[in-house]
C-alpha positions in Angstrom: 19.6 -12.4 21.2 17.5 -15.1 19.9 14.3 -13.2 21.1 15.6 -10.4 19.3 15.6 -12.2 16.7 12.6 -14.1 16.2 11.0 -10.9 16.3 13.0 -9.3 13.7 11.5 -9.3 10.2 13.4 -12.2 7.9 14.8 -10.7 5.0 15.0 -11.7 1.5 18.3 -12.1 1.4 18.7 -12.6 -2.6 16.7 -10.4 -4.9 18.2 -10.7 -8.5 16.5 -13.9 -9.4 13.5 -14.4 -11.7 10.3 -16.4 -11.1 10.7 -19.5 -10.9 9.3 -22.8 -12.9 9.3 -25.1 -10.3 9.0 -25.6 -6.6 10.5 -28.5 -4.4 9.1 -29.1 -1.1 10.5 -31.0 1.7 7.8 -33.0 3.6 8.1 -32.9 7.3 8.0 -29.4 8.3 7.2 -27.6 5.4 4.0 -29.6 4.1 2.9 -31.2 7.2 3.4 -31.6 10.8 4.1 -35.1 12.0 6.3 -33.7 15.1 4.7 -35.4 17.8 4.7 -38.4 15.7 7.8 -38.6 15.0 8.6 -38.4 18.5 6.0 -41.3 19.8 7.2 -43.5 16.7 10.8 -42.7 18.0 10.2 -43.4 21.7 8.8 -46.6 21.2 11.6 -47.9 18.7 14.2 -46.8 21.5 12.3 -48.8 24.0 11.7 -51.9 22.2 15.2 -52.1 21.0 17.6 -50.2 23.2 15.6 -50.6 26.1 14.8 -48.3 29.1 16.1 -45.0 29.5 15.0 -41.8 28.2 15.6 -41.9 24.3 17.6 -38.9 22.9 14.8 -37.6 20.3 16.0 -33.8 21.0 19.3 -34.8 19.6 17.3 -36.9 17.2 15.4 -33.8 16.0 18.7 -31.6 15.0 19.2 -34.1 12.6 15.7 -34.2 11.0 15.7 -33.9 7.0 18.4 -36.8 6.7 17.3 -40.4 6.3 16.7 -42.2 9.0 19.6 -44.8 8.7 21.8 -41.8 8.3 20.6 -40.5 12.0 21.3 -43.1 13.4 24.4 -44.0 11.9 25.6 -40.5 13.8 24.3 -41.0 16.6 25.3 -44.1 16.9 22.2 -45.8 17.6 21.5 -49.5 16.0 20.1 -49.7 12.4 17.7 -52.3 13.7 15.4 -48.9 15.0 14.0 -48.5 11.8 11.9 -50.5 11.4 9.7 -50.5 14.6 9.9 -46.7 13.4 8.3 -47.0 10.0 6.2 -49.4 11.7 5.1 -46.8 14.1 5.0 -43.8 11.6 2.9 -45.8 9.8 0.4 -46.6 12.6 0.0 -43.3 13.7 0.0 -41.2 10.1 -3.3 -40.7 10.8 -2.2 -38.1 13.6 0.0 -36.2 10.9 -2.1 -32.9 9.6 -0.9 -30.5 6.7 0.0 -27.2 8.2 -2.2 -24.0 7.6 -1.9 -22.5 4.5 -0.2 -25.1 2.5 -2.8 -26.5 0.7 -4.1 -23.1 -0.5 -0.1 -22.2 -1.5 0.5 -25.5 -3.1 -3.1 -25.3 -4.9 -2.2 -21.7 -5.9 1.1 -22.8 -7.7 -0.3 -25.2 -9.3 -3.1 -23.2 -10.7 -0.1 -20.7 -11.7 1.4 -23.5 -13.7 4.7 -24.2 -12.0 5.6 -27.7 -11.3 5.9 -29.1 -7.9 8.1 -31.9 -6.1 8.3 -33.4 -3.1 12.2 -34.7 -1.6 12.2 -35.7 1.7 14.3 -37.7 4.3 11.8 -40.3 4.4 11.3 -43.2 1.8 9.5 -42.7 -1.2 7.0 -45.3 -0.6 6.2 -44.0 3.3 6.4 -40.5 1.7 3.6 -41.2 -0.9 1.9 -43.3 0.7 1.0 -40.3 3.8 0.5 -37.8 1.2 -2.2 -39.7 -0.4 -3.9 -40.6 3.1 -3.7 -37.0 3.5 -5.1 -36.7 -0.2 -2.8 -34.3 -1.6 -0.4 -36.8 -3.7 -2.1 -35.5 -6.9 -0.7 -32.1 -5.9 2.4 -32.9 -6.5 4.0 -34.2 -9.9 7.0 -36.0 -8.4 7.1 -37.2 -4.9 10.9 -38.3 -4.0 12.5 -40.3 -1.1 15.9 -40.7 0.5 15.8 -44.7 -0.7 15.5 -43.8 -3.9 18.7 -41.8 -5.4 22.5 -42.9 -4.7 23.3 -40.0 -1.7 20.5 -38.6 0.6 20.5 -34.9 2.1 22.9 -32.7 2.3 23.7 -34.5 -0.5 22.4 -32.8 -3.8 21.2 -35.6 -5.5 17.7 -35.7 -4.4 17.5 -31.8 -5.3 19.0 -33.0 -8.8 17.0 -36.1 -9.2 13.6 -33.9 -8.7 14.9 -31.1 -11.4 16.0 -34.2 -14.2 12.1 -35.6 -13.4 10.6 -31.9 -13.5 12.7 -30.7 -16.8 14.0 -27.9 -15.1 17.3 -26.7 -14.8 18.6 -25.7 -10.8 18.1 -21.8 -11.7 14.4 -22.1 -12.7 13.2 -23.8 -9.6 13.2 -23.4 -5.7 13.8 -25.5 -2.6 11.8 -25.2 0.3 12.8 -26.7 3.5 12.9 -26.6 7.4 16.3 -27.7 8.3 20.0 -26.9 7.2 20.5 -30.4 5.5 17.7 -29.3 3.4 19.0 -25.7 2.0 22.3 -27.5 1.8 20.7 -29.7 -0.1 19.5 -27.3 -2.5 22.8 -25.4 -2.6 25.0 -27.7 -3.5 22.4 -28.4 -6.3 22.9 -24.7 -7.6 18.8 -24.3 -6.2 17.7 -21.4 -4.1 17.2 -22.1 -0.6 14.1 -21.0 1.2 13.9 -21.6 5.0 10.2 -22.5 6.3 9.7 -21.3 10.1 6.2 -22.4 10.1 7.1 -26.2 12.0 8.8 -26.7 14.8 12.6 -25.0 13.5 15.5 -23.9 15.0 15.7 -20.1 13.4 18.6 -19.0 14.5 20.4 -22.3 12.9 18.8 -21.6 9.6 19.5 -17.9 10.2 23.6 -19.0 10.2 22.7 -21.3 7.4 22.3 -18.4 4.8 19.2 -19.5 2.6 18.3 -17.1 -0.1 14.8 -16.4 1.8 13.3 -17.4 5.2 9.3 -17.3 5.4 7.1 -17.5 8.6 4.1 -18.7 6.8 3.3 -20.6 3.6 0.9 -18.1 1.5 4.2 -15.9 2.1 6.1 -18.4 -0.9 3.4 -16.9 -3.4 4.9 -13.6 -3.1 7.9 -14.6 -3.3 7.7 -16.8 -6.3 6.3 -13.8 -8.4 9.3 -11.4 -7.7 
């Protein structure tokens, strides 16, 4: 079934919309590809805190788009990971790479006037500061993180807090993201949802998940965006 399905075309599964203003991005995923990071950065914080055994990142990785104290809140894993994990992601963001196509979408957008966000699961300082290594932080006109509004994803508020910086209201903007918490995210906000299948995804999850569009490639958002 899930065969069948991943080479079945994705439909647009909402078409009475109009273009919008504004385009919010999750980060991991959608932007950029810090997988394998995320797993290293993971593996090593299990080991120097938990201790030997083989740490659970696949059951980690279902939970990706929420904050990190969140995860581990639910997996019931000590808060105390975090920060050999920031410390890690930090050491290794030079490892992280913006997917193909991205940049041309994002620069494309721009150059079409919308405005562009980023809300993401991690902080806002980690998130900005990788961006600008990667030197796209100028892209963007708001960069948001999970520390920095009152309820993280699925949560609405970062989705809200990114429209109230932007000047947009929910119907004149977009939410793309790889993960349910994400297009919840967006929902609950009254945002279209659009799935990204570019990253490393689980389809068939966001499939169930409903999201207004799903997209296999970036440069596909452009189209999209201009219905």
């Amino acid at each position: 079934m899930e065969a069948e399905l991943s080479r079945a075309p994705i439909p647009v599964l909402a078409t009475a919309r109009h273009p919008p203003r504004a385009v919010i991005f999750d980060l991991d995923g959608v932007l950029v590809n810090s997988f394998e990071v995320m797993r290293e950065a993971f593996t090593i914080a299990y080991a120097e805190v938990v201790g030997p055994g083989r740490p659970p990142f696949e059951e980690y990785s279902r939970h990706l788009g929420r904050y990190f104290p969140d995860i581990m809140l639910i997996m019931g894993l000590p808060q105390n990971m975090e920060a050999p994990f920031v410390r890690e992601s930090y050491r290794l963001a030079h490892r992280v790479t913006v997917f193909n196509g991205v940049l041309d979408t994002v620069r494309t957008l721009r150059e079409r006037g919308l405005l562009l966000a980023v809300a993401t699961g991690k902080s806002g300082p980690r998130a900005r500061s990788l961006l600008d290594q990667l030197g796209v932080l100028s892209l963007f006109d708001h960069v948001i993180g999970s520390d920095e509004v009152a309820r993280p994803k699925p949560a609405p508020d970062i989705v809200v807090h990114a429209l109230n910086r932007l000047g947009v209201s929910p119907q004149d903007a977009v939410m793309v993201g790889d993960a349910v918490t994400d297009l919840a995210s967006a929902s609950a906000a009254g945002v279209p949802a659009v799935a990204a299948l570019w990253g490393e995804t689980d389809e068939a999850e966001l499939v169930r998940a409903q999201p207004d569009a799903m997209l296999r490639e970036p440069g596909e958002l452009l189209s999209w965006c201009s219905v």
